[in-house]
ChimeraX commands (.cxc) that place a marker at each C-alpha (Angstrom):
marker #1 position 17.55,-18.92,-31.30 radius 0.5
marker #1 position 16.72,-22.54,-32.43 radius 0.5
marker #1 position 19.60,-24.90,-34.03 radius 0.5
marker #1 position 18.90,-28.70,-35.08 radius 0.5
marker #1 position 20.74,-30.68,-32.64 radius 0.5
marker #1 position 24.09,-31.56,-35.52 radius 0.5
marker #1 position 25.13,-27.89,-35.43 radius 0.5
marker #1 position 25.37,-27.38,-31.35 radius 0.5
marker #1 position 28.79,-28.86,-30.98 radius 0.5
marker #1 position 30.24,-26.69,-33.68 radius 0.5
marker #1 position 28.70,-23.65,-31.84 radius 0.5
marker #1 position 30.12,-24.46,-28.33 radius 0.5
marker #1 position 33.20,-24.76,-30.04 radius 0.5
marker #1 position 33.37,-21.50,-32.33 radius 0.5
marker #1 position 33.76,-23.07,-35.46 radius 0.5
marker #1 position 29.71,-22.36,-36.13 radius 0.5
marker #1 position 29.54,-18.54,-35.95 radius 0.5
marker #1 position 26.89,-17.55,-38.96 radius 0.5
marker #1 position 23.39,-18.72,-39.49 radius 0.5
marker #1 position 20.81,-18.45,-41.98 radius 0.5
marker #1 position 17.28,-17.90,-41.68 radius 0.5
marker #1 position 14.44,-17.98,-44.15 radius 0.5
marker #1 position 12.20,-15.61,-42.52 radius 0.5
marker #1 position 9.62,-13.08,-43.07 radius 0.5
marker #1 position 10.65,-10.36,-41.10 radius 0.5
marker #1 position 14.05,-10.26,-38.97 radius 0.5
marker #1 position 13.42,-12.43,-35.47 radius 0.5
marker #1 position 17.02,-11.27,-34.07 radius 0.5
marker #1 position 18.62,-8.14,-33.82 radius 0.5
marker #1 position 22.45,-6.83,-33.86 radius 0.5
marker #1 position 23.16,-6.68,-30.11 radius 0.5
marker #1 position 20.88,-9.01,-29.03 radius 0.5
marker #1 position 21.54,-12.10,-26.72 radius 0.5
marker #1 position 19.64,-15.33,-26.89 radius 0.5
marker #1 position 19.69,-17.85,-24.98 radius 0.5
marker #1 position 21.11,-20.56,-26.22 radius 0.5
marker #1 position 20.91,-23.91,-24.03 radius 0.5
marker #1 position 21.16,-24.40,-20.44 radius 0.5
marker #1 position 23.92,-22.49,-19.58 radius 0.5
marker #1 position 25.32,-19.69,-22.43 radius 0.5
marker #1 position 23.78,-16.76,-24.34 radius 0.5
marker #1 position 24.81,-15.83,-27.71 radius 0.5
marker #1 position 25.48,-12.35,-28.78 radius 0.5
marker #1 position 24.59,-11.17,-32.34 radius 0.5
marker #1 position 26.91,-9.33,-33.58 radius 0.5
marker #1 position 25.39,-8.73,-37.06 radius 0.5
marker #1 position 22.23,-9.37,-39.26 radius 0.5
marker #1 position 22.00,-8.44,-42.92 radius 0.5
marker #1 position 18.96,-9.70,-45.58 radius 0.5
marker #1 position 21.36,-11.29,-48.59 radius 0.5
marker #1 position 20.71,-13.18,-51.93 radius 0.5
marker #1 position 20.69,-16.72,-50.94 radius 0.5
marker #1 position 23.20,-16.96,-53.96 radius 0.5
marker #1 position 25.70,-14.31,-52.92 radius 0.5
marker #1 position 26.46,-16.52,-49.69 radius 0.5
marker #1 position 29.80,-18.35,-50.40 radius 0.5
marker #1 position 31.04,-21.92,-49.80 radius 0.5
marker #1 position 32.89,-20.30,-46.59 radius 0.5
marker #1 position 30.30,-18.41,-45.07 radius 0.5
marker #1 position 27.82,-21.86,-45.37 radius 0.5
marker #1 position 31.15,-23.86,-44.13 radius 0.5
marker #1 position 30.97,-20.93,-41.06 radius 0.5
marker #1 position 26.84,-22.26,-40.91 radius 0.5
marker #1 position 27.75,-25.32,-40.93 radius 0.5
marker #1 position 27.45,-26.95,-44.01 radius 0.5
marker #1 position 29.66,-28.51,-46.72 radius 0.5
marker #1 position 28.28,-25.76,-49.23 radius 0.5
marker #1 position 26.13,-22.85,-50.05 radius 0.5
marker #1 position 24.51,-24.85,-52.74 radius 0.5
marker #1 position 24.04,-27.49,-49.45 radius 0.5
marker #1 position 22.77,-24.50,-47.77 radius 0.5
marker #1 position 20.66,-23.47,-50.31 radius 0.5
marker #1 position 19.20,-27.03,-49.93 radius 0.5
marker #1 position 18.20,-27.02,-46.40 radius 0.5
marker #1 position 16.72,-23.53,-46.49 radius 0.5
marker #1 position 14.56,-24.57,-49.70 radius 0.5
marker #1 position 15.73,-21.14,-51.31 radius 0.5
marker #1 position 17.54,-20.28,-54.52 radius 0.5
marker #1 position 19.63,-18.03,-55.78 radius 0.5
marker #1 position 17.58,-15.07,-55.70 radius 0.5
marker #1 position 15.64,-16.07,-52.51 radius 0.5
marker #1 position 16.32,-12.95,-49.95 radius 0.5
marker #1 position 17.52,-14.96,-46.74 radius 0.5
marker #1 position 18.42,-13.44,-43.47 radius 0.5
marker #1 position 22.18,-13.41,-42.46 radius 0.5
marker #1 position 23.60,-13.78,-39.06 radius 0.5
marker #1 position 26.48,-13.55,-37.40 radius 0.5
marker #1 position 26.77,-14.62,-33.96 radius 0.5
marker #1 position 29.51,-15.73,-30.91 radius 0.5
marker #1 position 29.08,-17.36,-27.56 radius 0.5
marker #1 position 30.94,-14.93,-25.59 radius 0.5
marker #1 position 31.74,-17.18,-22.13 radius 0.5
marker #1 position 32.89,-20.04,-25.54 radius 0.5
marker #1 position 35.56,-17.32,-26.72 radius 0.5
marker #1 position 37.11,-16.21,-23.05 radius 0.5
marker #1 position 37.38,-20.25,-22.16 radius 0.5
marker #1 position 39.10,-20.77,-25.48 radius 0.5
marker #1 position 41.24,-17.42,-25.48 radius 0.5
marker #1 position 42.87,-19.67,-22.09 radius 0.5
marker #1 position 42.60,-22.28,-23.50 radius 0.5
marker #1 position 45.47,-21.25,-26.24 radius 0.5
marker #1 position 47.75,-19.98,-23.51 radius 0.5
marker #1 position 47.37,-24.00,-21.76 radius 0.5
marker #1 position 50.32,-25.97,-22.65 radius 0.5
marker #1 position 49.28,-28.59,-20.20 radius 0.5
marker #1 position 48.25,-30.65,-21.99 radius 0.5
marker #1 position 46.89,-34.33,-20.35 radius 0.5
marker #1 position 45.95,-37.74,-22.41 radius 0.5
marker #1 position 42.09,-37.00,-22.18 radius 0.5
marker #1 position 42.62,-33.24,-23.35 radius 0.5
marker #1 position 44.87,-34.90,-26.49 radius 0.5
marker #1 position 42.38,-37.49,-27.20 radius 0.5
marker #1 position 40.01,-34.74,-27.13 radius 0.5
marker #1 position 41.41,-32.28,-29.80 radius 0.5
marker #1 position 42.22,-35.26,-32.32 radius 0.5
marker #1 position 38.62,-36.34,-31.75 radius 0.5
marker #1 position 37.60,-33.00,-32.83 radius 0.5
marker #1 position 39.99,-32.92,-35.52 radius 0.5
marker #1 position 38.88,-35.95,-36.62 radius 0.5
marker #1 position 35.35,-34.68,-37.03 radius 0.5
marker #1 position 36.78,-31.56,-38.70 radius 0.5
marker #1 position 38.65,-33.98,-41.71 radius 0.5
marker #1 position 35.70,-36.01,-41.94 radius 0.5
marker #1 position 35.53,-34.46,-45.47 radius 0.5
marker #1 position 39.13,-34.51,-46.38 radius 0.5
marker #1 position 42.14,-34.40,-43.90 radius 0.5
marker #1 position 43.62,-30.50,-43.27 radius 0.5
marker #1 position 43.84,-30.04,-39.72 radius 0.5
marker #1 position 47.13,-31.48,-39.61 radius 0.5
marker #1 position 49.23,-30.40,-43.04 radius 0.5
marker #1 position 47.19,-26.85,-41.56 radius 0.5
marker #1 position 48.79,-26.74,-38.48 radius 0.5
marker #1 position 52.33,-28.09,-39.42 radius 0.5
marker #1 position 52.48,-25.47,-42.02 radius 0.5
marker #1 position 51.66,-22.99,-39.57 radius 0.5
marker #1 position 53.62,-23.84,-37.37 radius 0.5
marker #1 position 56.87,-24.12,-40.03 radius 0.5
marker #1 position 55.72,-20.66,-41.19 radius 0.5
marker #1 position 54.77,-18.37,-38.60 radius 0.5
marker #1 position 53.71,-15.23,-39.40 radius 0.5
marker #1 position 53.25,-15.38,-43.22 radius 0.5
marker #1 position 50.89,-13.73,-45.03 radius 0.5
marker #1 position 47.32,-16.18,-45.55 radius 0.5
marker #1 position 47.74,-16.03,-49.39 radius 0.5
marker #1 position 50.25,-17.43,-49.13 radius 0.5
marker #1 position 49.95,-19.84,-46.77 radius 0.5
marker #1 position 46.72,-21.50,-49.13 radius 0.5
marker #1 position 48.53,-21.17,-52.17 radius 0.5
marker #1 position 51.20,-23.99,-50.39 radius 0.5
marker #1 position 47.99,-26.01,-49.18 radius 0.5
marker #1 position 46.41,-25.53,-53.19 radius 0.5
marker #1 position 43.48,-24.07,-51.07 radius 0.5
marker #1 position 40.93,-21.07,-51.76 radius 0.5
marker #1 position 42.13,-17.92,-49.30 radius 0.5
marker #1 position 39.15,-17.76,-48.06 radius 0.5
marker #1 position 38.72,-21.62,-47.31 radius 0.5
marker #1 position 42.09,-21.31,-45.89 radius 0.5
marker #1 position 41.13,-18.69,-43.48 radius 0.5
marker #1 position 37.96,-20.43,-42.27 radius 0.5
marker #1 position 39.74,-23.36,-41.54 radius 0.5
marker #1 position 42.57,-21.51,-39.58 radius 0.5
marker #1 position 39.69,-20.35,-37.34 radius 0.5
marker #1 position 38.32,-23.70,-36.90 radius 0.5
marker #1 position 41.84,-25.00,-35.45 radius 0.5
marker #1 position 41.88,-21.11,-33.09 radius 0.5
marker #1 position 38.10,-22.02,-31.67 radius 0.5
marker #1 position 40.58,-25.34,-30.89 radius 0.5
marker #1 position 42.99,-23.04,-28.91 radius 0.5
marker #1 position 45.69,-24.45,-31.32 radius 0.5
marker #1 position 46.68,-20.82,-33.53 radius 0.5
marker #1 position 46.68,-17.74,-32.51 radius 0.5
marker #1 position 46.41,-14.68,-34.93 radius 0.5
marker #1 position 49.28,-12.17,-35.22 radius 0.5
marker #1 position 49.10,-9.00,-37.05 radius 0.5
marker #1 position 50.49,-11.14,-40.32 radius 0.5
marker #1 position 49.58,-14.60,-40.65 radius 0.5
marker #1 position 49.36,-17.21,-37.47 radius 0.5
marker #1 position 51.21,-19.07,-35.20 radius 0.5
marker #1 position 50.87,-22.16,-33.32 radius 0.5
marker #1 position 49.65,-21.36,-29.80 radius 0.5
marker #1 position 51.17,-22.44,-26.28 radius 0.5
marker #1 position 48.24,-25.32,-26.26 radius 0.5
marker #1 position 49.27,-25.88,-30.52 radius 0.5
marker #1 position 52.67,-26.24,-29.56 radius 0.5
marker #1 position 52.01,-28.55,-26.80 radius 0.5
marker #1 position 49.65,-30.76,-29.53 radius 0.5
marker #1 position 52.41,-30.87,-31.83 radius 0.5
marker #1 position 54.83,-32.22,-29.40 radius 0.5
marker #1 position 52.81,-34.90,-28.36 radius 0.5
marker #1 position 51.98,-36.07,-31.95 radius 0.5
marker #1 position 55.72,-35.95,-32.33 radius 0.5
marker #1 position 56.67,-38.09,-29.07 radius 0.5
marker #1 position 53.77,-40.73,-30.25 radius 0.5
marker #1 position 55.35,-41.06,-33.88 radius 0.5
marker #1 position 58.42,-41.62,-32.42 radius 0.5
marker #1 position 57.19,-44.76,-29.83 radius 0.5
marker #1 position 55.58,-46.30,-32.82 radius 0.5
marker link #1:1,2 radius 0.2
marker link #1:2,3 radius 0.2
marker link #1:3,4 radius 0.2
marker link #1:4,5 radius 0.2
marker link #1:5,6 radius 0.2
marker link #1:6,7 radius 0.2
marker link #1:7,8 radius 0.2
marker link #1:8,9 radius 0.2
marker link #1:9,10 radius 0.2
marker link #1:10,11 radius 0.2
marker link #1:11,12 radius 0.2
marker link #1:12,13 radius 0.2
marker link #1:13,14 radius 0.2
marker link #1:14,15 radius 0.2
marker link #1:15,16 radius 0.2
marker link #1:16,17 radius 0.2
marker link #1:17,18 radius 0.2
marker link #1:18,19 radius 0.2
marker link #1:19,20 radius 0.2
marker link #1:20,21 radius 0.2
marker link #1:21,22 radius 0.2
marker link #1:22,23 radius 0.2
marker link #1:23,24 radius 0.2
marker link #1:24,25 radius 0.2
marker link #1:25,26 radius 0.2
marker link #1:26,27 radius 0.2
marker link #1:27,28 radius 0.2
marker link #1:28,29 radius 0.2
marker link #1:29,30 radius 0.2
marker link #1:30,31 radius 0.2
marker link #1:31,32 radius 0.2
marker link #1:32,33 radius 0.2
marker link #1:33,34 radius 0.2
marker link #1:34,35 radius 0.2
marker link #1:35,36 radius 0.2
marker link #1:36,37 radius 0.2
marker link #1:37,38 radius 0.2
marker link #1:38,39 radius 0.2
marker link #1:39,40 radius 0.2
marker link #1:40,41 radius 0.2
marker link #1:41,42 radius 0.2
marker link #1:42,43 radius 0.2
marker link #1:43,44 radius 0.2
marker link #1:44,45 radius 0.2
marker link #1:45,46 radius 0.2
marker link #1:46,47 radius 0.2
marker link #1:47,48 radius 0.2
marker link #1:48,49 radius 0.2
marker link #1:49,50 radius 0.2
marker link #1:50,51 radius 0.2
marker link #1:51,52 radius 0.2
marker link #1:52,53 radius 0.2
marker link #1:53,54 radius 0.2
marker link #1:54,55 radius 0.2
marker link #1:55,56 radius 0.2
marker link #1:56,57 radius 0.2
marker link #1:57,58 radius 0.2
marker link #1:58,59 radius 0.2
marker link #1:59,60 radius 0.2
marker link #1:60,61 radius 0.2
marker link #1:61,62 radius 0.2
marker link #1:62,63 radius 0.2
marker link #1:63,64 radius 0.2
marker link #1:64,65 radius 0.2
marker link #1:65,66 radius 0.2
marker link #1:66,67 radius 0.2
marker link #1:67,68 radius 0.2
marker link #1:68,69 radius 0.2
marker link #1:69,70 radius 0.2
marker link #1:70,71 radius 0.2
marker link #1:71,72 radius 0.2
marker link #1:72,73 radius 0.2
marker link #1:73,74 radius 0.2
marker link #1:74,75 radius 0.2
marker link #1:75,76 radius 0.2
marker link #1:76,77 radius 0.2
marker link #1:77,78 radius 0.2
marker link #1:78,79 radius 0.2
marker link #1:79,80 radius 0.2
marker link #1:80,81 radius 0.2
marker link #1:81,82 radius 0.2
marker link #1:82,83 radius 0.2
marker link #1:83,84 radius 0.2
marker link #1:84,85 radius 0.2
marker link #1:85,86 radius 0.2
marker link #1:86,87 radius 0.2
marker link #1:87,88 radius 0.2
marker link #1:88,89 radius 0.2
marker link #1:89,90 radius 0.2
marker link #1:90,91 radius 0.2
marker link #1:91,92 radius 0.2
marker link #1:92,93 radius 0.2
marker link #1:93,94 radius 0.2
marker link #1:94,95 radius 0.2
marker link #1:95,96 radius 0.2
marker link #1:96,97 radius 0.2
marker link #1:97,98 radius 0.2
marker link #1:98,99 radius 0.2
marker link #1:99,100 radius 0.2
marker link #1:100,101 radius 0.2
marker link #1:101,102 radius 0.2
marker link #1:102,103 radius 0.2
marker link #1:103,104 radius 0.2
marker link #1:104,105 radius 0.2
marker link #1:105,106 radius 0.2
marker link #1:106,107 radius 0.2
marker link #1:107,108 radius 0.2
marker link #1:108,109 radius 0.2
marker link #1:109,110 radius 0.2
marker link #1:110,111 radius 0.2
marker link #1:111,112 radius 0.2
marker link #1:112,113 radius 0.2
marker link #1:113,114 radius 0.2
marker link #1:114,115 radius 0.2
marker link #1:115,116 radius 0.2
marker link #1:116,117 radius 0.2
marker link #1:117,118 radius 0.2
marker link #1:118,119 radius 0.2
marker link #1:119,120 radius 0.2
marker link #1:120,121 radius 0.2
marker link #1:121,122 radius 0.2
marker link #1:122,123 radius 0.2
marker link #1:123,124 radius 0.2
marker link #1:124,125 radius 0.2
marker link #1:125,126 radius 0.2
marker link #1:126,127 radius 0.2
marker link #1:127,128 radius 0.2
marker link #1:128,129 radius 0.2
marker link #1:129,130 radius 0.2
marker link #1:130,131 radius 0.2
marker link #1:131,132 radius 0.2
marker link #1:132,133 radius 0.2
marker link #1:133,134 radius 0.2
marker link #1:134,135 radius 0.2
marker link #1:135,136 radius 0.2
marker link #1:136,137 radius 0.2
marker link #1:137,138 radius 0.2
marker link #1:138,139 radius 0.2
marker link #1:139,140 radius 0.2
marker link #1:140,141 radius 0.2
marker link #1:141,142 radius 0.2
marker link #1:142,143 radius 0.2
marker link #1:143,144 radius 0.2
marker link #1:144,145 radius 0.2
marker link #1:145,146 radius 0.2
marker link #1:146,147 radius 0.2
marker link #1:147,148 radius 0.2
marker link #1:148,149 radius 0.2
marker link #1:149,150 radius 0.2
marker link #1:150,151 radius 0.2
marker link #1:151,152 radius 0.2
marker link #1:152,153 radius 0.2
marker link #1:153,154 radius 0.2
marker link #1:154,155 radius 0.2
marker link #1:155,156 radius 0.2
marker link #1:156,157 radius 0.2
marker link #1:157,158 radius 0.2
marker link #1:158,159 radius 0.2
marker link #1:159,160 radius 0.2
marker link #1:160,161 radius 0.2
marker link #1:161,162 radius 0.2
marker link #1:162,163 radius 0.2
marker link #1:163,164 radius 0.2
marker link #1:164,165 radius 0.2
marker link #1:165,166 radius 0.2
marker link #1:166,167 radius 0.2
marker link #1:167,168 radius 0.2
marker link #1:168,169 radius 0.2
marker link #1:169,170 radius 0.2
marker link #1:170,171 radius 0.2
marker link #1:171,172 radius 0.2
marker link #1:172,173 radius 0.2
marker link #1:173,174 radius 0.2
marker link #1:174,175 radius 0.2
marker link #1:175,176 radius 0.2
marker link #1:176,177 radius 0.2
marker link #1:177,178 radius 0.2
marker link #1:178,179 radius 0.2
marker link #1:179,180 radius 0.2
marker link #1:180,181 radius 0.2
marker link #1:181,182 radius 0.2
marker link #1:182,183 radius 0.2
marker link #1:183,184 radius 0.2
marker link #1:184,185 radius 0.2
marker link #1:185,186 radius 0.2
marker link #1:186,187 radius 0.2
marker link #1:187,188 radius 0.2
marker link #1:188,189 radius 0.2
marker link #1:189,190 radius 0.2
marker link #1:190,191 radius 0.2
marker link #1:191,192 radius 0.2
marker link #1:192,193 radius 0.2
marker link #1:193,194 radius 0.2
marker link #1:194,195 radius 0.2
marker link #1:195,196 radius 0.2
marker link #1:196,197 radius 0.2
view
């Protein structure tokens, strides 16, 4: 499958995991792998034909865009346009990030790295951080919860937590989250640099 140059970081990462296509007739299937650059093939897991306007803010935030109504935009479709829906994941991305998580060794470059990417994440509004400080304050509470505190949408809340896991930073538990080995490790740094400030 093709992607515009903007989205390809976001996919090697795992915070890009949907995409939507305007097409005639469905050019991927579930269970499929496509190449996908160089070096990594990406397995689709699903593909559904929706209403252009039944996609929500987080599913186009998933696709990589601010919005479904941005969405809608770049896919010249409206709300009744039937749009093809799908759902993908870089399988080699999720094993290196799965160790990734249990990596608490963490060096300069690899910190400069994740607030980089943070950075990039926030470009719209700063959450990474109050996300992962509540997280890591709160383990294992419920996600309502958890985005009532941050006055976010559940939903939005949950997209975003999965943003900061494709980091290696959370891991899920069978309630809520918790900060991973690699999380805990990023929080301790930020903590030691406040404090030679």
């Amino acid at each position: 499958m093709l992607f515009k140059t903007e989205f390809i970081p976001g996919i090697i990462d795992g915070t890009i995991t949907l995409t939507f296509r305007n097409w005639k007739r469905p050019q991927a299937r579930a269970g499929g792998r496509y190449r996908f650059g160089p070096d990594d093939v990406l397995f689709v897991d699903a593909v559904t034909r929706v209403r252009a306007g039944t996609v929500s803010d987080a599913e186009a935030q998933r696709s990589g865009f601010a919005s479904a109504e941005a969405l809608r935009a770049e896919l010249r479709a409206t709300k009744s346009t039937s749009v093809y829906r799908i759902a993908f994941h870089d399988e080699r991305s999720r094993d290196t990030r799965a160790q990734a998580a249990q990596d608490d060794r963490l060096t300069v470059d690899d910190i400069e790295l994740i607030l980089a990417r943070l950075a990039r994440m926030d470009r719209n509004g700063a959450w990474t951080g109050p996300t992962l400080e509540l997280i890591a304050k709160r383990p294992g509470i419920v996600s309502t919860e958890l985005a009532k505190q941050l006055g976010q949408d559940r939903a939005v809340f949950k997209t975003n937590v999965r943003k900061l896991k494709a980091l290696g930073l959370t891991i899920s538990l069978e309630i809520g989250y918790e900060p991973s080995p690699r999380g805990v490790a990023y929080l301790e740094s930020l903590r030691t640099r406040r404090k030679t400030r």
